[in-house]
Every structure is written in structure tokens, then in C-alpha cells.
N, C-alpha and C positions, 0 to 999 in steps of 0.2 A: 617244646622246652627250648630254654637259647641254649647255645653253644658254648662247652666248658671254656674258659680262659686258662691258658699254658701262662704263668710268672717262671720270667727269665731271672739267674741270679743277679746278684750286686755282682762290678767287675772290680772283683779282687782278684792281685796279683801274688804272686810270690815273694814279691821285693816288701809286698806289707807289712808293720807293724801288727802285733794284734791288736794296738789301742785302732790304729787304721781301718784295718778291719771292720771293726766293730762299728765303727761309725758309718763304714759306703751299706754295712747292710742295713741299718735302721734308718739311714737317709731314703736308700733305694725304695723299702716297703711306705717310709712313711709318705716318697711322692706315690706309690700303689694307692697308698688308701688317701691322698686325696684323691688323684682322679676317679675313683670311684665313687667317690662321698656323695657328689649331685646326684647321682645315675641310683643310690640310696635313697636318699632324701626322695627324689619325683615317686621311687615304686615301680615304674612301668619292666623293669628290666631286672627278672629275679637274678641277674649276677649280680646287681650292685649293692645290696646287702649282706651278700656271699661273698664278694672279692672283697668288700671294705672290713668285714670280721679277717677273712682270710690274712688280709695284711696285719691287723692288732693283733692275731696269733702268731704271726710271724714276729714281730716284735716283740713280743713276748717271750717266745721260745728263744731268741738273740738274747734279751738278757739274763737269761737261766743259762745260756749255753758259757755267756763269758765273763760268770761268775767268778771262778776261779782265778781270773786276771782283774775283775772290776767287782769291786765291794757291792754287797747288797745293799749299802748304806745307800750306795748312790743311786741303784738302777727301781731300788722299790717303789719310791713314789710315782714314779713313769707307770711303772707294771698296773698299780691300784687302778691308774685311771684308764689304761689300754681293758684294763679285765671290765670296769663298768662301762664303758664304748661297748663293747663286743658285748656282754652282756643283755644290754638294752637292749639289742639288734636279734637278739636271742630268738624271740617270739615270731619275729615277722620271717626271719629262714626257716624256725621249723614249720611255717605255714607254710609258706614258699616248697618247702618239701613236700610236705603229704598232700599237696594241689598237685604241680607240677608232676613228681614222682612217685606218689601213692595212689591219687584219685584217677589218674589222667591214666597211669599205667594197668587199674582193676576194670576200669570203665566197659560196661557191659557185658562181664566176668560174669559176675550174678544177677540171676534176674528178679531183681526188686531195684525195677528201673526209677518209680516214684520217691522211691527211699533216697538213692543216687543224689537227685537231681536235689534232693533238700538237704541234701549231707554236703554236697558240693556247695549251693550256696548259702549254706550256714558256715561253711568252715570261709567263701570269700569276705564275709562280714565281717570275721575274725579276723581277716587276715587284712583288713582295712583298719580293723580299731588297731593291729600291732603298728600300723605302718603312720598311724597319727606319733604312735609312741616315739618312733624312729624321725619322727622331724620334730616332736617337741627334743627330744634328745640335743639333734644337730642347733635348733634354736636354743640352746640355755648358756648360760653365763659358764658353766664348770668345762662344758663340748668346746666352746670359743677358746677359752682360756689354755685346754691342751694344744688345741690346734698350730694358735699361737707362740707357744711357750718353747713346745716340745721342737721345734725346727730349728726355735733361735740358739736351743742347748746343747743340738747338734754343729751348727754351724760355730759355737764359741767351744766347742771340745771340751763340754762342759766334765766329763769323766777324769779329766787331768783336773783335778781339784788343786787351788793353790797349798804349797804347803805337802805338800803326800808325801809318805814314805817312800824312801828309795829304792826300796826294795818294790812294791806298787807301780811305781814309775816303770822299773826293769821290767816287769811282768809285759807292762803293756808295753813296753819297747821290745820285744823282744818277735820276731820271725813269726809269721801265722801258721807257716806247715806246722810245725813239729806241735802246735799246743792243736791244730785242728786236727791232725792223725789222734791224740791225747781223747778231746770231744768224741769223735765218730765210735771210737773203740770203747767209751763207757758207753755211751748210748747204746751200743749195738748190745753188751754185755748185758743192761738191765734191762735192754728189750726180750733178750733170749729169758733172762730170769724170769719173766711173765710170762713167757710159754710153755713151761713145766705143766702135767696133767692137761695137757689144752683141751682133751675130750672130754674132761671133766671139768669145764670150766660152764659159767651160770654166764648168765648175759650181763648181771653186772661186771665179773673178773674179765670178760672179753671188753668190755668197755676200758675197760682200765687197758687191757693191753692195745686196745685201737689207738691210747692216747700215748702210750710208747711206742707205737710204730710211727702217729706222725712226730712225734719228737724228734727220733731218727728220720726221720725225711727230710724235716726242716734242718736240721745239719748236714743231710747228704747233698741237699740243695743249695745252701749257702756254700760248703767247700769243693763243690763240684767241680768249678774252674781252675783248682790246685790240684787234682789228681784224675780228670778228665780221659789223658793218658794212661790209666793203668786199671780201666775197667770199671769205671764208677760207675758209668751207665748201666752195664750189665744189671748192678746188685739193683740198683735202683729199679730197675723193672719187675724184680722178683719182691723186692720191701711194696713198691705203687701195685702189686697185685694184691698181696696179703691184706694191705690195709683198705684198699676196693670193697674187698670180701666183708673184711671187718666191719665198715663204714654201712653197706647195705642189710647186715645182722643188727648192727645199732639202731638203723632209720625203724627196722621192724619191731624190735624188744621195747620201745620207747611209744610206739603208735599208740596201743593201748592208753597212756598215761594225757597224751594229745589229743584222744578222740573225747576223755574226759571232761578236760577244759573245754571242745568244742561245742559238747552239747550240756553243759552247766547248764544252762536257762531252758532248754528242750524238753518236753513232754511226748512231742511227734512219733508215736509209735513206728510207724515208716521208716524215720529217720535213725532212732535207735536199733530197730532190727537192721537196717542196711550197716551201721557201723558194728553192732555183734558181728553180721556173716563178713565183713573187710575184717574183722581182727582173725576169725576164723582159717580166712582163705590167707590170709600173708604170715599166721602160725606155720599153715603147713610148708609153706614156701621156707621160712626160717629154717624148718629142720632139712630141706632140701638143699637150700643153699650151703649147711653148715655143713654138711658131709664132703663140702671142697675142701674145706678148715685144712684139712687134715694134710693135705696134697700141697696145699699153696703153702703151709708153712715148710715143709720140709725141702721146699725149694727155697724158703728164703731163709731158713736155717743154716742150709748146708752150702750157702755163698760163703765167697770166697772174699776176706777183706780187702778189696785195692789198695785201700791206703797205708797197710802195711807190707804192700810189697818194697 
């Protein structure tokens, strides 16, 4: 498997506006996901479908984070077209996963080796028709047209509309700390809100709450370089553990639903028993893994805010 990629943040300063702000961080992701886009498009290299989504969610969570300063009037049509980007790409990472991190890590676990090797390349077929889908994608007139669009509306500060109220205007003139300390402290709050009963949570509400932990990460990662000082890292290590956890209970509760789609057209007895006993053996794994749940939250429950020190 390749090697996870570390995204450094935007270099926001203190002296920023929040309209500033907001702009070095959707420039910074949206040079991310170009440089990624080819290394996408060719396939050869499972990051580049991973980091190019990665960046469209990052952008994404940028405009929900600086709502409160920037109308949804403005940032929604962006978001529609970053969510069907990311989207499209959807199919070829969760292949890219249960190869790479499902098939590669069961691999002569069970022994229905014959089963394996047609469940392996039934699921590469699949993951060759997603990755047609992923360059018809980047080839179409609507993929151009954001590429294009979205940099020039960056680079004219398109969020200062002519004409805004003044009080709008303020919002986004106004200091990054104090509205980023504002972000981190709800995130953090409606992320704790989803962890109420968490032993009693199904694998869709742990879903839900994996997507509130990276919410909060993508803001602890964006204002890191303004309270870097006062402990950010720390918490950070204990939210990138939780959400670890969370992340490999998702790739498992979701297998089933993909081994589906994989053998749609399949009859292959072989094939189908080898994906019964993989759902089997990564069931048992789920409940094994899931009794960290418990341990890793209350480490990242019981952190300590930095940014309100």
C-alpha cells in the first residue's frame, strides 16, 4: 500500500482578517487537489483519488466552518459542485480500500484460496470500470468549468460581493482568533453531543459521529497555526486517534454493502463463499476493534481545550 500523505495547513496568521482567512485556506486545498488531480485521473497511485476527495472535503468543511461570517448565498454553489467531484470519485476509493486494506490485509486468513483469487480479481475489474468513471469525470465540461471558475473567484475575492452589508463586511473584517476559538468550541461541543450512549451506538450513529470528529479536525487543522502554542497538538492526537478507530469500524460496517455491488453479475460459488467468510472474519474483528471505542473516547473527551486557554 503507498504511503499515507501528512496536508500541512494554510499559513494563516494572527494579523488575518477572517475574509483572509478563509480565502489562504481554500486556495491552499484547492492548489492540493490540483496537484493531485493527474496522479487521479492516470490510477496508478491509490493516493490520488484519496488526496484529490480529501482536499474537496476540506473545502467543503471551510465553507460550513465560515458560515457564520460568509452567507450561504455565496458559498453554496461551490459546495454542490466540490460534493459531486468528491462524489464521482466515491466508487474508485472505496475499491482502492477493500483491495488495498481489505483484501490485501485477509489475504490467506481463510483458506478458500480459489475463492480469494476471484474475489480479488473480480473486485480489480470493478475498480477499473470506477476509474473510467473518474476520468470521464475530470474529462467533462461541468469538472473544467469548476476548475477554471473556482481559482479565478478566489483570486477576485469573490466573497466580498459588491454592494454587502456592512455589517457582513465587519464580520469578515474582523481578527481570525477570536471567531476561530468561536468554530473549534462548537465543533468540539456537537462532536461530544454525538458521543452520548456510545456503547449503545449502531454503526450507522458511529457513522455520523466519525463525520463529526473529522469536522473537528478539519478546524483543528485549519487554526492550528494560531494556538499551536497552547497545546493544539496534544488534543489533536487524541480527536486523529478516535477518529482512526472510527474510520476502520466504517471501512468494516459498509464491506458488506460493497462486496454487494462487487459480485452483482457473479454466480461463482467459490467467490461468493470466500466473500460470506471475509464478511464473517472482519464481523469479528468490528466487535474487537470496538471495545477500544470506549478507551479512546474518554481520552478525547476528557482533553483539555487549548484554545480557550
Amino acid at each position: 500500500m503507498e504511503t499515507a500523505v501528512k496536508i500541512k495547513g494554510a499559513p494563516i496568521k494572527d494579523r488575518h482578517s477572517t475574509g483572509e482567512t478563509f480565502g489562504l485556506i481554500l486556495r491552499y486545498n484547492f492548489d492540493y487537489l490540483q496537484e493531485w488531480a493527474p496522479v487521479a485521473r492516470r490510477g496508478e497511485n491509490i493516493e490520488g483519488v484519496h488526496q484529490a476527495r480529501v482536499a474537496l472535503r476540506r473545502m467543503r468543511s471551510a465553507l460550513g466552518l465560515f458560515r457564520k461570517a460568509i452567507p450561504r448565498s455565496i458559498t453554496d454553489p461551490w459546495s454542490v459542485e466540490m460534493q459531486w467531484i468528491a462524489s464521482t470519485m466515491g466508487a474508485a476509493r472505496d475499491l482502492d480500500v477493500f483491495i488495498h486494506e481489505g483484501l490485501k490485509a485477509m489475504s490467506g486468513k481463510i483458506p478458500l484460496e480459489s475463492g480469494e483469487k476471484k474475489l480479488t480479481a473480480l473486485a480489480e475489474q470493478r475498480r477499473e470500470e470506477a476509474y473510467v468513471q473518474v476520468r470521464a469525470l475530470m474529462e467533462s465540461e461541468r469538472y473544467q468549468t469548476f476548475m477554471k471558475e473556482f481559482p479565478a473567484w478566489l483570486d477576485s475575492r469573490g466573497w466580498y460581493k459588491e454592494g454587502m452589508p456592512a455589517a457582513e463586511r465587519s464580520r469578515m473584517d474582523k481578527n481570525i482568533r477570536r471567531y476561530a476559538s468561536m468554530v473549534l468550541s462548537r465543533r468540539m461541543a456537537s462532536t461530544l453531543s454525538f458521543g452520548n450512549h456510545l456503547e449503545e451506538m449502531n454503526s450507522v450513529e458511529l457513522h455520523a459521529l466519525r463525520i463529526e470528529c473529522k469536522k473537528l479536525r478539519y478546524a483543528f487543522e485549519f487554526f492550528l497555526p494560531l494556538f499551536v502554542e497552547k497545546g493544539m497538538v496534544s488534543f489533536g492526537q487524541h480527536l486523529k486517534g478516535l477518529q482512526d478507530l472510527l474510520g476502520v469500524l466504517n471501512d468494516v460496517a459498509v464491506m458488506p454493502g460493497l462486496l454487494e455491488k462487487i459480485l452483482a453479475d457473479s454466480t461463482d460459488l467459490e467467490t461468493v463463499q470466500y466473500a460470506g467468510a471475509l464478511v464473517g472474519w472482519r464481523a469479528r474483528q468490528y466487535e474487537e476493534i470496538r471495545a477500544q471505542l470506549t478507551t479512546r473516547w474518554e481520552e478525547f473527551s476528557s482533553s483539555a481545550l487549548p484554545w480557550m486557554k
